[in-house]
C-alpha positions, 0 to 999 in steps of 0.5 A: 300820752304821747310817746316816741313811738308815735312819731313814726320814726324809723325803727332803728331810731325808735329802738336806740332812742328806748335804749337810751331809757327815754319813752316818753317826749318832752314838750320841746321834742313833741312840738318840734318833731312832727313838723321837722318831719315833714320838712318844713322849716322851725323857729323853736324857743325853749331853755337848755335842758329841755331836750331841743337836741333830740328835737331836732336829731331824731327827724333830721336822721328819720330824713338821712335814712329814707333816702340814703345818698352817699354825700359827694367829696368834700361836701355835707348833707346836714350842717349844725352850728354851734356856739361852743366846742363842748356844746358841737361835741355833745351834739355830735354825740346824739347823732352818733348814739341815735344813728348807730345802726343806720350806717351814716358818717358824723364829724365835728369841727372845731378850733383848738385842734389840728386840721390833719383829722378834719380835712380827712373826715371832710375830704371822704364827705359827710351826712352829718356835720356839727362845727363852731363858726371860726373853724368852719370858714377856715377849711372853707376858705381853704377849699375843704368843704363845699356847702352847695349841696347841703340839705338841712341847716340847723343853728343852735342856741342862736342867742350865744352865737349874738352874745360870743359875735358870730352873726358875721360869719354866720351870714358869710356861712348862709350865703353858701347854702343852696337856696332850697333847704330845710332851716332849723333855728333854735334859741333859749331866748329871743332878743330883737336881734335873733328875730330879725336873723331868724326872719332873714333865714326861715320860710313860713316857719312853725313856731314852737315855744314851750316856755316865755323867753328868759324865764328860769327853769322852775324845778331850779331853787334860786337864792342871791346871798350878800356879800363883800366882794373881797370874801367870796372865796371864803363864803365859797369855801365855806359853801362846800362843807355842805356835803350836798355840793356834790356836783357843783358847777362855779360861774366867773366872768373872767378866765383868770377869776376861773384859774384863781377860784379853782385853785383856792377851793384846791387849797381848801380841800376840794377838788375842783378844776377849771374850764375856758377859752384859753385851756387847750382842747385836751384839758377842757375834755380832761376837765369835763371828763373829771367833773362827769365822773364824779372825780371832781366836785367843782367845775370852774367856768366861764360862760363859754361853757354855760350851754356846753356841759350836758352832765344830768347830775349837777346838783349846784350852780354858783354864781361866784359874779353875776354875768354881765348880760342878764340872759346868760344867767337863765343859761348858767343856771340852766346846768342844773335841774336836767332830766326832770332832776331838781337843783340849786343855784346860789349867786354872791353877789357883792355891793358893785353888782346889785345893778346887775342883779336888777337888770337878771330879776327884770329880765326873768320878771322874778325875784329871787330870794335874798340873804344877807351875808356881810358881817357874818360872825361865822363867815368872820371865823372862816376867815380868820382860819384861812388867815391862819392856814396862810390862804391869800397871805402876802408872799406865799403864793401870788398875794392874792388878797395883799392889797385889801390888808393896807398900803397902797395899790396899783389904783393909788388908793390905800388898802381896808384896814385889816391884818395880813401876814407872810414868809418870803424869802427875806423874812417874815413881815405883818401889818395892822391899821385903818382904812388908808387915804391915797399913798404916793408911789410911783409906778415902778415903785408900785410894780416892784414894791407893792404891799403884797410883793412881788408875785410868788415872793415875799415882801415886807406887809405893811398896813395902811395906817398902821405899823410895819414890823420887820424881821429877817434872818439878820435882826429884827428892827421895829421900824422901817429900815434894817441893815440886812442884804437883800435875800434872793433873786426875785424877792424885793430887798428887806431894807432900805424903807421908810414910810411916807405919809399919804396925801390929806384926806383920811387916815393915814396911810403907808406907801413904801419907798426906799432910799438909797445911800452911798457908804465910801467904798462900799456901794448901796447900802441901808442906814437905820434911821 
């Protein structure tokens, strides 16, 4: 069996490598190392967490230390690029743990922090350089980094670098490389697009791949549960009273579904926080850092961060949506089962996303077991405890599920029937009723007077199809229209609604309107009708 030691690494190399308790290569690193060595150039294709950063680490030092030349101001021996922040910053640390005792410089650079510490690092020249794309054109626009006596080039997850947009800057990036250097490509998956660039870039290159494109890694359980879009939050919630979701990471395809899913399983008892573009550096590596710690049991992210977090413990991924690119979905899932470790994955998938789910299960060529969890009567009790507790109730917090419980949306379509109570500022409000056909408001009506209120404000709930009850601090009138002021700054006023029928075509449902009158003298005023 092989071992590092076979490799003929220098000692120092050999010695931090056992220190870091592995002895033994995985299949990416015993494929990849030897002819790294030898300098040739490499096209690896191999899953996240299957070791490719020691891949490529360990020969890329081995070469730095057998010929020990201080690089020259401004310039760098070794350039990595990669996709993410998280992802350069976690490569910048295998070097440095690797390389400890061989005296060589490493930096990273990457957007979302002041230049100040870059330009120094830069300006002293440096073995090892590990950036994001973005930024790295930034200081050589400017003068900071000159690449022409660059001796490796290596770019990771290439793949990534296609689906966040990259290739352009990339290529700006390649042309000032010197012709002669040692080029190093690795991607998990290998579309026609990533062949064609990796065609342009290496010479005669060893081709490694240890296992088929797009396929999933198999120590990882996989399982899609069912369910309507509107109870993914509960079923989620419902998901972390299994106390195996120790370490869990959260899929969104968006940055404000991250910062909503976050603060809900916060509200339900679980200490979760959330991680993507628009965090600055300070919170995403606060974050991280939780989440490594054990502090945390939910890490919610976007697919920024889907090759960047290097946590060997993650016991869950959930998918709260499928990724709109299927390859993404082998990355995601990827988090989980590192280091020779087994995981889950658990993807709620609504009916608006069974395409997508086709198109991942085509791509992996499996299919993935499935549940169907619509209608289920334990899932029902979840929901009516949180309706209980106040989760997604109309005026307490943003509303977040004000619509669904009826009256019409921004879409001019009534809500599902259902129930949804809340306080606010002028009282409390509740409504029940079917499903409503579309309600006629206008669009300041709708931005002003919606269903749920305005945003951290309460507002009357009324319910598509249904009927509205109001009460305040005043009186309480059965109706629609009450004689009461409105109460406080931001809040829509208790009074001065009536209901309108909604156009023909189903149920009806229930717009808001309010009309004004006049008393002699008095100014606007409300009469009950």
């Amino acid at each position: 069996m092989t071992t590092f030691n076979d490799f003929g690494l220098n000692p120092a190399i050999a010695k931090a490598v056992i220190a870091k308790g592995y002895s033994i290569p995985t299949p990416i690193q015993a494929q990849a190392i030897p002819p790294v060595m030898a300098g040739k150039d490499l096209l690896g294709v191999a899953q996240t967490g299957t070791g490719k950063t020691a891949a490529f680490a360990l020969p890329i030092l081995h070469r730095l230390a057998a010929i020990h030349v201080k690089p020259a101001p401004r310039h760098c021996r070794v350039l990595v690029l990669s996709p993410t922040r998280e992802l350069a910053t976690q490569i910048a640390d295998n070097f440095k743990a690797y390389g400890a005792s061989l005296g060589l410089s490493v930096a990273v650079i990457f957007g979302g922090v002041k230049y100040g510490a870059q330009i120094k690092a830069l300006n002293q020249g440096v073995d090892v350089l590990v950036a994001t794309p973005g930024r790295l054109i930034d200081h050589m626009n400017e003068g900071h980094l000159n690449l022409s006596a660059t001796e490796v080039f290596v770019l990771d997850e290439a793949d990534q670098m296609l689906d966040l947009g990259f290739f352009q800057p990339i290529r700006k990036i390649v042309a000032k490389l010197p012709m002669k250097r040692q080029n190093l490509f690795f991607s998990a998956t290998m579309p026609k697009e990533i062949k064609a660039l990796a065609s342009d870039l290496l010479n005669s290159p060893v081709e490694v791949s240890v296992t088929p494109p797009s396929t999933t890694v198999d120590r990882v359980d996989q399982q899609v549960l069912f369910v309507e879009t509107a109870r993914k939050r509960v079923l989620l919630a419902e998901l972390y009273a299994n106390a195996d979701l120790s370490r869990t990471i959260v899929f969104t395809r968006t940055k404000r579904g991250a910062d909503k899913v976050a603060k809900h399983l916060g509200m339900c008892g679980v200490d979760a926080a959330a991680i993507h573009g628009d965090k600055s550096q300070p919170q995403r590596e606060k974050a991280l850092a939780a989440f490594k710690a054990g502090q945390i049991r939910a890490l919610v992210a976007t697919d920024i961060a889907a090759r960047g977090i290097d946590v060997s413990e993650v016991t869950h991924v959930i998918n709260f949506e499928l990724p709109n690119v299927p390859e993404s979905y082998v990355h995601r899932i990827g988090r989980t089962a590192r280091a020779g470790l087994t995981g889950k994955a658990i993807s709620l998938v609504g009916d608006d996303e069974r395409n997508l789910l086709r198109d991942i299960q085509k791509v992996t060529r499996q299919t993935i077991p499935t549940f169907d969890r619509r209608n289920d009567k334990y899932l029902a009790q979840a929901q009516a405890a949180e309706a209980h507790l106040g989760f997604d109730a109309p005026g307490k917090g943003e509303g977040l599920e004000s619509r669904e419980a009826g009256g019409g949306n921004k879409d001019r379509r009534g809500g599902r029937g259902g129930q949804a109570q809340g306080q606010g500022p002028q009282g409390r409000g509740q409504a029940q009723g079917k499903p409503g056909a579309p309600g006629k408001t206008s669009n300041k009506q709708r931005q002003k007077f919606r269903s749920g209120g305005p945003r951290r404000e309460g507002a009357p709930a009324v319910g598509g199809g249904g009927h509205g009850h109001v009460r305040d601090d005043a009186r309480q009138v059965d109706g629609h229209r009450s004689d009461s002021r409105p109460a406080g700054r931001y809040g829509a006023p208790s009074s001065g609604y009536e209901p309108l029928k909604a156009e023909a075509g189903g149920d009806a449902g229930v717009a808001l309107k309010r009309k004004r009158r006049r008393r002699p003298g008095n100014g606007p005023s409300a009469t009950a009708s």
